[in-house]
N, C-alpha and C positions, 0 to 999 in steps of 0.2 A: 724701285729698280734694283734689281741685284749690284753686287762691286766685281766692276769686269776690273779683268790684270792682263797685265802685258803678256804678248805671247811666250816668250822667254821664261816668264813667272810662270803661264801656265803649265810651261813643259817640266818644269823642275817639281813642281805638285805632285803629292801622292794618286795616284792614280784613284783608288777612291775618290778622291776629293774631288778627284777630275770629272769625275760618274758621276758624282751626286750636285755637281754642279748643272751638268750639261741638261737634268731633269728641268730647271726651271727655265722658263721663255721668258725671252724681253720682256713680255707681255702677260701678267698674271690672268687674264680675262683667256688665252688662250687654252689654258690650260696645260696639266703634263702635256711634256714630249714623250711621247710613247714610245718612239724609236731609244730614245737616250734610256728609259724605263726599264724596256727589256734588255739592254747591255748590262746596266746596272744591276738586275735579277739574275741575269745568267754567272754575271762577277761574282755575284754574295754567294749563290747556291756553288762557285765552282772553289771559292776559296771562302767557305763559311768562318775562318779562322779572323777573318777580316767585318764581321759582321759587327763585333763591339764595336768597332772604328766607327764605320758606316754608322751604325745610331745616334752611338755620338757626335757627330759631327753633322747629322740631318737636326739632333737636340740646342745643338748649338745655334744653328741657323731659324730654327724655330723660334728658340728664346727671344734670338735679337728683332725677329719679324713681329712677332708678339708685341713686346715693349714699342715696336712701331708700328704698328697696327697695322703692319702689312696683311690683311683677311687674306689676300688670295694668296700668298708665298704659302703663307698657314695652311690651307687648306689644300697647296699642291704637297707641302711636307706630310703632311696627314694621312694623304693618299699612298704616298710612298712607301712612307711605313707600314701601310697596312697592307699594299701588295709585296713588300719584304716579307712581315711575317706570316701570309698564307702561302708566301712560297715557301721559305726554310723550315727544316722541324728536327735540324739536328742539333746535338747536344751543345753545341755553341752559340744558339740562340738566347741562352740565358743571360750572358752582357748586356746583349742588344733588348733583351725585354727590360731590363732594368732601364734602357735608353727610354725605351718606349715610353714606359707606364711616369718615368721623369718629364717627357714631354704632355701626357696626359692633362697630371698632374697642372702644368701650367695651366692648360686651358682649363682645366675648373676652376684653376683661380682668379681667374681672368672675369672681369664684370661685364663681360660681352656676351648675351645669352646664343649668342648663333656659337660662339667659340666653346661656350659649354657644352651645347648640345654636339657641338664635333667632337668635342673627346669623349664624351659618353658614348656616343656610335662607336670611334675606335677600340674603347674599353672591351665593348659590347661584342665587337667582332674578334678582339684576344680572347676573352671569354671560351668564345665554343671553339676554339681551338685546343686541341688536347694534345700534351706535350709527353713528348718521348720518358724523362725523367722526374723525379718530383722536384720541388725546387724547399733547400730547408731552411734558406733566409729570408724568404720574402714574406712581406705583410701585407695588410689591404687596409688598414686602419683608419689611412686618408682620407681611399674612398669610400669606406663606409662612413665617416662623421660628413664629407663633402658631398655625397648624394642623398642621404637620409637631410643634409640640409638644402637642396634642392628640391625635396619631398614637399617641402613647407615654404615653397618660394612665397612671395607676395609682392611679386612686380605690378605693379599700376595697370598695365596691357593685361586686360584678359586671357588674351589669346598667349602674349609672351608666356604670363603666369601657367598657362595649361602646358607648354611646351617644354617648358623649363618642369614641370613637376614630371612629365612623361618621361621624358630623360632621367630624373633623378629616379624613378624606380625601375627603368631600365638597365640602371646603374646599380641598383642594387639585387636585381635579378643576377645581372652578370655576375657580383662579386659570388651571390649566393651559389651560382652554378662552380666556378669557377674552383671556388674552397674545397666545396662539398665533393667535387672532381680529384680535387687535392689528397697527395698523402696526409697532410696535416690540415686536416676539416676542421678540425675539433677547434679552432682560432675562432670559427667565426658563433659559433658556439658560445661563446663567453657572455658572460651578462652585459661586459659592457657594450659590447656588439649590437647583444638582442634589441636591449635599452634604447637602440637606436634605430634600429632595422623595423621593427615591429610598429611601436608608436606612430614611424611615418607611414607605412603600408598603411594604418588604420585609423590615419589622417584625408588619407587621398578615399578610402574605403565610406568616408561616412557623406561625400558629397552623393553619394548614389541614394536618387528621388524616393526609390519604393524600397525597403527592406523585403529583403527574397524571405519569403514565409512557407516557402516550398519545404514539406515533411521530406522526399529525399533527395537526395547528393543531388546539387543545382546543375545542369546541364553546364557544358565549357562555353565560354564566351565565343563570338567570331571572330576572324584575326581582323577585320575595320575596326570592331567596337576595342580590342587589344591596342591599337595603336591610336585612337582619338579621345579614349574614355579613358582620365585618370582610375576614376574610380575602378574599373573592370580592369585594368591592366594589375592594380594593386591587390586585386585579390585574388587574382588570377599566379600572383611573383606569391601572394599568403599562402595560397593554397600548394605551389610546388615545396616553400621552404617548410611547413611542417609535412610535408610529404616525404624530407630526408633526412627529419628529424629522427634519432634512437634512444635508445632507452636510457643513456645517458642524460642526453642535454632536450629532452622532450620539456621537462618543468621549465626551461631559462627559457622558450619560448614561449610557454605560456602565460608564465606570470608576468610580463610586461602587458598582455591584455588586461591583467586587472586592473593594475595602477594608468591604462590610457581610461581604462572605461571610469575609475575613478576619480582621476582627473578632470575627466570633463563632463563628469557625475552623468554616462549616461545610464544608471539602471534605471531612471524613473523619468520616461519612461523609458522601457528596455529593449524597445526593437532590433536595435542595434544591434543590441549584446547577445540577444539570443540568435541574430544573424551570422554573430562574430564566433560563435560557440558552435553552429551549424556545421561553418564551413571548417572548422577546428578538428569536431569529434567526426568527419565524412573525411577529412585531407591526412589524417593519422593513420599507422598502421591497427588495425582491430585490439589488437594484443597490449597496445598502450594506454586502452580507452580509461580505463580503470584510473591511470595517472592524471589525466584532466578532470578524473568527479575526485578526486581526493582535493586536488588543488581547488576544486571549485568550495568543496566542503572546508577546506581551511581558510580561506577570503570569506565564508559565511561567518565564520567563531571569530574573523579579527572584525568584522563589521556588525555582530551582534547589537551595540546600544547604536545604530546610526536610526535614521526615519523607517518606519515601517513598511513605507514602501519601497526603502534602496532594499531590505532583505527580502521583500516579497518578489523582488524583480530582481536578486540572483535565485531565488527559490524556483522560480521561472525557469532560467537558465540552466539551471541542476537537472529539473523537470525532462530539457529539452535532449542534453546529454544523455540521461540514463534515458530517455525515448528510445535514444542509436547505441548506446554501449549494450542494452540488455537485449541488442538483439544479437549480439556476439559476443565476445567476451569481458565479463565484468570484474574479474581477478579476485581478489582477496577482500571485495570492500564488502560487499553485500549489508553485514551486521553493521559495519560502520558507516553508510550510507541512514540505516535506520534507528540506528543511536544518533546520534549529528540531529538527525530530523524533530525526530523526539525529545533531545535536549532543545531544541529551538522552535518546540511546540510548546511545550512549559514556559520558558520564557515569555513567548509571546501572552500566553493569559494570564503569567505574571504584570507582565506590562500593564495590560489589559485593566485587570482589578488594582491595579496602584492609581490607574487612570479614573478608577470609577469611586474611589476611595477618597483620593486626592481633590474629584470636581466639587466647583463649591457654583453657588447661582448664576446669571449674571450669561455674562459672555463668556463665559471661561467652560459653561456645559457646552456651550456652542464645539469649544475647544477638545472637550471630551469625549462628545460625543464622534469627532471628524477621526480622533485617535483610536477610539472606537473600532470604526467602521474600518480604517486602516489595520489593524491588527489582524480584523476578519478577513479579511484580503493575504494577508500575511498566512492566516492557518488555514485557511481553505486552498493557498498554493505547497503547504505543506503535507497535507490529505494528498489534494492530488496527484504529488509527487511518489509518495509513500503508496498508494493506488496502484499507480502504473507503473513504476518499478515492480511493486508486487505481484503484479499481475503477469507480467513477463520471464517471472523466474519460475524454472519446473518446479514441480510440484513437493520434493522433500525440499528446497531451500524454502518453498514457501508453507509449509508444514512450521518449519523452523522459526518463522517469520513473525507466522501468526502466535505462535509461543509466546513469541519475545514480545510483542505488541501485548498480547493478554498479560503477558507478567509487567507490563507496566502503570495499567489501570487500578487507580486507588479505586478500593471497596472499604467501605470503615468499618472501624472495625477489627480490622485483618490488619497483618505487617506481614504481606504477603509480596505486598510489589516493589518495586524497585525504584521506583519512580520520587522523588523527593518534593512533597506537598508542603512544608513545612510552613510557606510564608506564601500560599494561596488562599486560606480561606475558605470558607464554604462555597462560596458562589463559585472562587476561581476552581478550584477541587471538582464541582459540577461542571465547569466547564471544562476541562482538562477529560474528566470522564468521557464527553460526548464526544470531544475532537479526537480522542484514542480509539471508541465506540467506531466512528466513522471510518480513522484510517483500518481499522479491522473489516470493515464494511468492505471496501475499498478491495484489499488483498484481498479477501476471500473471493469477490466475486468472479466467476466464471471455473472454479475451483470442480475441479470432478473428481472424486478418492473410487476406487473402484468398491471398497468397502466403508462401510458407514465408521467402523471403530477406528482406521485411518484419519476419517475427517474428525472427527470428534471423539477422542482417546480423552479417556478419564481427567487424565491431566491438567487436561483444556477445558472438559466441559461442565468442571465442576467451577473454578473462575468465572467464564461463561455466565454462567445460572445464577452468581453473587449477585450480581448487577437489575438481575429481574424480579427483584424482592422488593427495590427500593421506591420510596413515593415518588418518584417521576417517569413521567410515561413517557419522553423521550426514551432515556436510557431502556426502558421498556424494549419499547418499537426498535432501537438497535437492535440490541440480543438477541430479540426473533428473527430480522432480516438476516444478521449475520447467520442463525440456524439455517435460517431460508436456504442463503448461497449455500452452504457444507449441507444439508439434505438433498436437496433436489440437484439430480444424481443426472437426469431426464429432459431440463427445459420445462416442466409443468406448470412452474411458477406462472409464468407468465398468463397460463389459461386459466388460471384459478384466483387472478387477480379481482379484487373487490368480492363482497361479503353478498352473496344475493341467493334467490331459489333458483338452480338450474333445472329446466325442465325435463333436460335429457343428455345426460352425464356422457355420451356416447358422442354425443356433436362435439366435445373437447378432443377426443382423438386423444386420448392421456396416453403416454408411451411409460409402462413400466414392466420389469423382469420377475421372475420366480425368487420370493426371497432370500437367500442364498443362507448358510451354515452361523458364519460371522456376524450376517447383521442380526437372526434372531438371537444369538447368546449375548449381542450387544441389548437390544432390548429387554430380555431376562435381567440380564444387571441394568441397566439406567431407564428400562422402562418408567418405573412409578417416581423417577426425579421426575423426568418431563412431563408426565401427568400430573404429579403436585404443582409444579411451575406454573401450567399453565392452568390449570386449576385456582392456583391462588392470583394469579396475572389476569383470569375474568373478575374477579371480586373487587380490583382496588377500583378504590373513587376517584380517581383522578381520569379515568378510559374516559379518552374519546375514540370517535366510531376508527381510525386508522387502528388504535389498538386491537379494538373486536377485527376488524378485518385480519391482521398481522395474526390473531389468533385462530383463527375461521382454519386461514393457510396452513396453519402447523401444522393443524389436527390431519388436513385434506393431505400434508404431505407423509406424515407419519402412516397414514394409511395409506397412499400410493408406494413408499420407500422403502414400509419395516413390517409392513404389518402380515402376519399369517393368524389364522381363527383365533387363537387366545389373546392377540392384541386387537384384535376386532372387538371381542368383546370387553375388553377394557375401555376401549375408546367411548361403548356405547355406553357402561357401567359411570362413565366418567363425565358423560353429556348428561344423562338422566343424574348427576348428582348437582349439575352445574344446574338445572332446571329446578332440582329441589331446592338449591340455596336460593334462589330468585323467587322463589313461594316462599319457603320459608321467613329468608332477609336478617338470621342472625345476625349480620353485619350492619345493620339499618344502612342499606345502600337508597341511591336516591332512586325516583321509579322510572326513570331513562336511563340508570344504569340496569336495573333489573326487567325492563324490556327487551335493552341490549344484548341481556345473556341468553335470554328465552329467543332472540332471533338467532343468534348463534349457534345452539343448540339446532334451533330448526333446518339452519343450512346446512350444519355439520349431518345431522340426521338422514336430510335428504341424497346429500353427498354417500355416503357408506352407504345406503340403502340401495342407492343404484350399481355402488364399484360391487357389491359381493353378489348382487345380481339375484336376491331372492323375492320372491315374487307376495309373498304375504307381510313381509316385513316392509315392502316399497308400499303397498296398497295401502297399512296403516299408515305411517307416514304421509302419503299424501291425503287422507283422508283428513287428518289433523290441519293441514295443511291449508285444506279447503276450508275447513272451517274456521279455522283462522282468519282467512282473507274476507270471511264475511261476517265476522263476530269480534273478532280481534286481530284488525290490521298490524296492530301496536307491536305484537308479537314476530312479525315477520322485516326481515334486513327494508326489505325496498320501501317502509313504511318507515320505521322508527329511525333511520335513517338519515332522511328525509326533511329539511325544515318545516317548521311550525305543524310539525307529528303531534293528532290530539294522546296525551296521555289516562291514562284511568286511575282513577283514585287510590285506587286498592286491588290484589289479586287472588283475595278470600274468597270471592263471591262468584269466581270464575269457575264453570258447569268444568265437570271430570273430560270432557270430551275434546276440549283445548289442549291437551296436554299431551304428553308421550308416557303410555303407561309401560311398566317393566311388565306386565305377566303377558300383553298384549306381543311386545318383542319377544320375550322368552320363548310362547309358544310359537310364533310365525318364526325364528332360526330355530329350535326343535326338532321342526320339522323338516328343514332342511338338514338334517346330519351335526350341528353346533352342541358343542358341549355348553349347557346356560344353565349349568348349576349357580354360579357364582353370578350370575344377575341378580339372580334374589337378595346377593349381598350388598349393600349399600355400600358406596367408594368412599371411601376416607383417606384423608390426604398423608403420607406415611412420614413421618417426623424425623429429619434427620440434622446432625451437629450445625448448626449457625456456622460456627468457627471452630476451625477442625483443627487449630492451633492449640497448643495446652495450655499458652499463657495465656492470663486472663485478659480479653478482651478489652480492645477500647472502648467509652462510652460512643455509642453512634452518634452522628450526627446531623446522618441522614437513617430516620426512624425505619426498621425493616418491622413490615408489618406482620409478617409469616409468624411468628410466637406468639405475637399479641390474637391473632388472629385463631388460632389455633385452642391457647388456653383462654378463650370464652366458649368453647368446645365442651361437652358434658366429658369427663372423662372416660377415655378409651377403655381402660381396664384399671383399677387398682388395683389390684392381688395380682403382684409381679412375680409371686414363687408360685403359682397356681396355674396350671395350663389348662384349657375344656378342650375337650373333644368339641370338634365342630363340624362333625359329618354333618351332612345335611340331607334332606329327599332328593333326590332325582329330579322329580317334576317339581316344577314352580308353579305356586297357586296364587290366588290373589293374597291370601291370609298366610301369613309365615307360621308355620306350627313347630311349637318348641318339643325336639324331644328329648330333653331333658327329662330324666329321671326324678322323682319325688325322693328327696336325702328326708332320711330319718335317721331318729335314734337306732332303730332296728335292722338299717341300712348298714349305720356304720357299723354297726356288729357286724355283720353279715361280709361286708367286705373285709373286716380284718381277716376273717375264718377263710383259710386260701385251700382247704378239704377238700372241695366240689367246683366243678367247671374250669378248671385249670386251661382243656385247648381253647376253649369261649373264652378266656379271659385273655388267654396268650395272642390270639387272632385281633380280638380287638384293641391290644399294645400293638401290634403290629398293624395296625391300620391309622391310630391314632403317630406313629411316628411316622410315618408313609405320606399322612397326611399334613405333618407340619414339614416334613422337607420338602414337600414339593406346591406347596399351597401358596400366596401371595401372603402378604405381612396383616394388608389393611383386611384379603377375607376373613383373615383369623384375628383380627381387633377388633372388629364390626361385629361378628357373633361372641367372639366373649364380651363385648358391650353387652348384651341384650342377655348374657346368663349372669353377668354380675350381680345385678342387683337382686334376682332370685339368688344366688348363693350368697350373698350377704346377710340377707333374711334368715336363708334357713340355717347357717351354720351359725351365725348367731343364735338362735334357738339351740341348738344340740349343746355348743361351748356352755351355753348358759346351765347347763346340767352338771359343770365341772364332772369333767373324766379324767380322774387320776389315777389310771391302770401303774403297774412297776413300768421302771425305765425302760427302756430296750435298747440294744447296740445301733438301732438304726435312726437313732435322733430324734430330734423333736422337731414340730413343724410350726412352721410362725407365717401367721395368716394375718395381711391388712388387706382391708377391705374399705372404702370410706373414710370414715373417719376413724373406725375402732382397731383395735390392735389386741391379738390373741398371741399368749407368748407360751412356751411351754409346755403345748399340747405333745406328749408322746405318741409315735409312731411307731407302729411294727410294719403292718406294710398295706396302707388304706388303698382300696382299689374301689373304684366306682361304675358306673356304667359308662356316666358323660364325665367322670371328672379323673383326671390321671395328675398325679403328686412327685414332683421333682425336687 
């Protein structure tokens, strides 16, 4: 019961008092007196000057009802105040909120959860009140440490416990609006604040059943689920407060995510967290995304040696981020996104190989191997990651990209890359190769360069081709794929998938254009790399059938992408050479790998024979074809292929008609308009620097077989000062006819003596330098193969006549040949028919 006073007393009372008295009935069950309510509202609004009183004096009476657990006095004062302050909003309001937020304050500290939950309602309704002036003394300090600790009630009642947490983040929604409404925001801002705010929002956040796995921005809650589900209420107050976060205090919000997520160790597993990073990188302004993947990449380098799966599940979460940042703006990090990744892709197969070093028998492989399998979880979410980030960036940052990625692949060898191997090891070193192999896989896919020299500039694609030398067919199978993505310009890939005979090249529906300017002079320069490549990429021992296939492709894309008549017929110069070494077997390949190339050849064959559409070139081919399929399955993809494929013993014995003959081709494109001089020439793979570096090399140790492979080769030419003429006929026969000149003693007389045929001789200098600038390397190695050994012979014979004319101003000529060596011979000015002297 209130303390009634004598009338006399009550007349002498400040009239205020007198108001605020008259509000309460005998009867707290009654409730306000309405009548006395609105006297008392009209009183404050008409002498607002009198408002600090009035709260003070309702604080007062609150106080002592409190300590006496008068609930209903309490809850009629409550009221009061809160239809005071939605009625006044003038500048003398400020006393009286201090009155206010002093009586608040009690009821949160008050251990009566109905009493809490009153003053959080009234907090709640000061809140979206917006005040005329700013206020530059007040704090919220209270309430944030006494509703962030309501966040985390643990009352015994369920129900109490849900009511009491709804409140406390209703309480802390209010402060947040409230602040942030403030001229002085920046308060709530502060670390100590977040420290507090965040953790319990992402307290109440993780009782929710299902983590939302939704790719975009989650739909807004309903306002029932807002008021009965802690959990949706709190993510609901998460999502407004980094929604008015700036560019300022964006990180003090964030990083109290990482220490709750790490507190209560959820990255593993990390539903959670990539829940929590969802609603993070969707509730930010676009412009700030950039600040949450730095903050995410710096909690990755301080948690580097923790379990493999806490880094695999924020690698996850990184994942999930740049999903949504690269679809707007990703700022400055780009390169340091894929550094970060890349350092903590090393690492991992550092880990990896210490693990595989360190296992000893026993239970402890057990152990090793579970770290193992961990790790790989670890770098296939680093791939990933590095993947689709890549894949989402235009196409010069990811030009860039793929740079940076290629320059960090060890090749041995080379001190080329940047990448630090030093304490991997061979195995780890092969490992580290394949996971960079991949995340290059990875970016490049879906990659369209409008020209070919774009995708694949010198740069790049000599790095590239290091990798395709070496004895492992993984790394193989990479290199080509990655070509794959950056050639196929089109989608063709897809239809030209698996190595087989296509009956009718025309049911693919192959989409490709007129070769353009760019991409043939791209081919002029790095044509005979990629023909040597792949060239020596059939021969190694280690192919299985994925390699032949990955190789099949090339060829079929090079010739959809790049090819005009003179790489046509390189293509085919280069399949009938791949055919030859599979007869031959200089390599002593096994006889399933030298089946494997004779089917590859045959697809490849079939393939071109259909795209350039000539009709006697297709005939033979498929004639071979046939007879194949009923003489020698072995020979064709869909056989050899195939499990338990019978193989043949030997392929000596094999009738001329199995095969693909060059005069056969030459004549059938001949005749359609094909320049096939240079079919007659046999394709030789063109020799170029290992290691293009000047220092000398490190010992490999992964063996490249390309040199070795190469010098069991007879050699190309020895007489390196000696050039032949290598015109050749026109028509191609079965029999190559040399016409080389017959060198005599009488010769060489006769060519010194320069008297007679001067324009005959001048024409054919001029045909002969005509011919080495614009001829291929290996045409012109291939036929001075075949005249060396005749000019060995015969200028051995003449030298051996000692010719010691007088000196002459024009030098002396120094001839090796083999093994001998001719020194001394003077020159005036020898001219030959086939042989011209530099």
């Amino acid at each position: 019961m209130p303390t009634r006073v004598c009338c006399c007393c009550s007349a002498l009372r400040p009239r205020y008092k007198r108001l605020v008295d008259n509000i309460f009935p005998e009867d707290p069950k009654d409730g306000l007196v309405k009548a006395d309510m609105e006297k008392l509202t009209f009183y404050a609004v008409s002498a607002p000057e009198k408002l600090d009183r009035i709260g003070s004096y309702l604080a007062e009476r609150l106080s002592r009802d409190v300590v006496r657990h008068r609930s209903g006095y309490v809850l009629i004062a409550m009221e009061a105040l809160d239809q005071l302050l939605m009625a006044c909003h003038s500048q003398s309001i400020k006393p009286f909120v201090e009155s206010f937020l002093h009586m608040v304050a009690k009821l949160l500290e008050s251990g009566e959860p109905k009493l809490q939950v009153l003053g959080t309602n009234s907090f709640v309704k000061f809140a979206n009140i917006e005040e005329d002036t700013p206020s530059y003394h007040r704090r919220y300090d209270f309430f944030v440490s006494r509703f962030s600790a309501m966040c985390h009630s643990c009352h015994s009642d369920p129900e109490v416990r849900t009511e009491i947490r709804i409140a406390g983040i209703r309480g802390i929604q209010g402060v947040v609006r409230k602040t942030v409404n403030d001229e002085l925001r920046a308060t709530i801002w502060e670390p100590q604040h977040m420290d507090k705010i965040v953790p319990s929002l992402l307290f109440n956040m993780q009782k929710i059943e299902e983590a939302d796995s939704r790719i975009g921005p989650p739909s807004s809650p309903s306002a029932t689920d807002k008021e009965e589900n802690p959990a949706v209420l709190a993510e609901n107050c998460f999502r407004e407060l980094l929604g008015r976060a700036t560019f300022g205090n964006m990180n003090n919000a964030v990083r109290p995510v990482f220490a709750h997520l790490d507190h209560h160790k959820l990255w593993d597993p990390n539903e959670f967290a990539v829940h929590c990073f969802k609603i993070i990188m969707y509730s930010i302004q676009a412009q700030y995304s950039h600040h949450v993947i730095q903050e995410i990449l710096g909690h990755l380098d301080a948690r580097k040696k923790d379990a493999p799966r806490v880094r695999a599940g924020i690698i996850q979460v990184l994942l999930e981020a740049v999903a949504i940042a690269a679809k707007g703006s990703i700022g400055p990090t780009v390169l340091e996104v894929f550094n970060t990744l890349l350092k903590h892709l090393r690492l991992s197969v550092e880990f990896e190989a210490d693990d595989l070093q360190g296992g000893s028998v026993g239970s402890a492989n057990l152990n090793t191997s579970s770290k193992d399998n961990d790790e790989k979880i670890v770098q296939n979410a680093i791939i990933q990651t590095i993947g689709f980030f890549g894949s989402n960036l235009p196409d010069y940052q990811r030009s860039e990209i793929m740079m940076f990625i290629m320059g960090k692949v060890p090749v041995f060898g080379t001190s080329t890359h940047t990448l630090d191997i030093s304490q991997l090891g061979d195995l780890g070193t092969r490992r580290i190769q394949i996971m960079l192999l991949r995340s290059l896989l990875m970016v490049t896919s879906g990659y369209k360069a409008k020209t070919i020299v774009t995708a694949l500039p010198g740069s790049f694609l000599d790095p590239l081709l290091s990798p395709s030398l070496m004895e492992d067919y993984e790394l193989r199978q990479l290199v080509l794929e990655v070509m794959h993505n950056l050639m196929d310009r089109h989608d063709n890939r897809a239809k030209l998938r698996g190595i087989r005979i296509i009956p009718d090249v025309a049911d693919l529906k192959i989409k490709r254009e007129k070769i353009c300017r760019q991409d043939t002079s791209f081919m002029k320069k790095n044509g005979q790399q990629l023909y040597r490549h792949i060239y020596l990429g059939c021969k190694e021992e280690d192919n299985v059938q994925k390699n032949y296939e990955l190789l099949y492709t090339s060829l079929a894309l090079i010739t959809i992408e790049l090819a005009n008549e003179e790489v046509v017929i390189d293509l085919i110069r280069l399949a009938i050479a791949l055919q030859d070494s599979a007869i031959i077997n200089e390599d002593n390949l096994p006889m399933f790998h030298r089946c494997g190339i004779m089917a590859l050849v045959a697809a490849y064959l079939n393939f071109v024979s259909q795209m350039i559409a000539v009709p006697a070139f297709c005939q033979h081919v498929s004639k071979v074809i046939e007879i194949r399929t009923m003489e020698a399955p072995y020979f064709l993809p869909e056989h050899i292929f195939r499990d338990k494929c019978m193989l043949p013993k030997s392929l000596e014995k094999h009738e001329k008609d199995l095969y693909f003959l060059t005069n056969k081709i030459a004549e059938s494109l001949g005749g359609s308009g094909y320049s096939v001089e240079r079919l007659s020439v046999p394709y030789v793979p063109q020799v170029t620097a290992l290691f293009p570096s000047s220092k000398k090399p490190h010992k490999p140790k992964h063996k490249y077989k390309d040199e070795d492979r190469l010098s069991r080769r007879k050699s190309i030419v020895d007489t390196v000062s000696i050039q032949v003429d290598i015109l050749s006929n026109n028509v191609p026969s079965d029999d190559v006819v040399s016409n080389t000149e017959e060198i005599t003693f009488e010769a060489l007389k006769k060519a010194i003596d320069t008297s007679g045929m001067e324009e005959q001789e001048k024409e054919k200098r001029r045909l002969v330098i005509e011919k080495f600038q614009k001829a291929p390397f290996e045409e012109i190695a291939a036929q001075c193969e075949s005249k060396a050994n005749l000019l060995h012979d015969r200028l051995a014979q003449i030298l051996e006549l000692t010719i010691r004319p007088p000196p002459s101003p024009s030098g002396t000529l120094t001839i090796t040949s083999g093994h001998a060596q001719y020194q001394s011979v003077p020159v005036y000015e020898m001219k030959f028919p086939d042989l011209c002297v530099y």
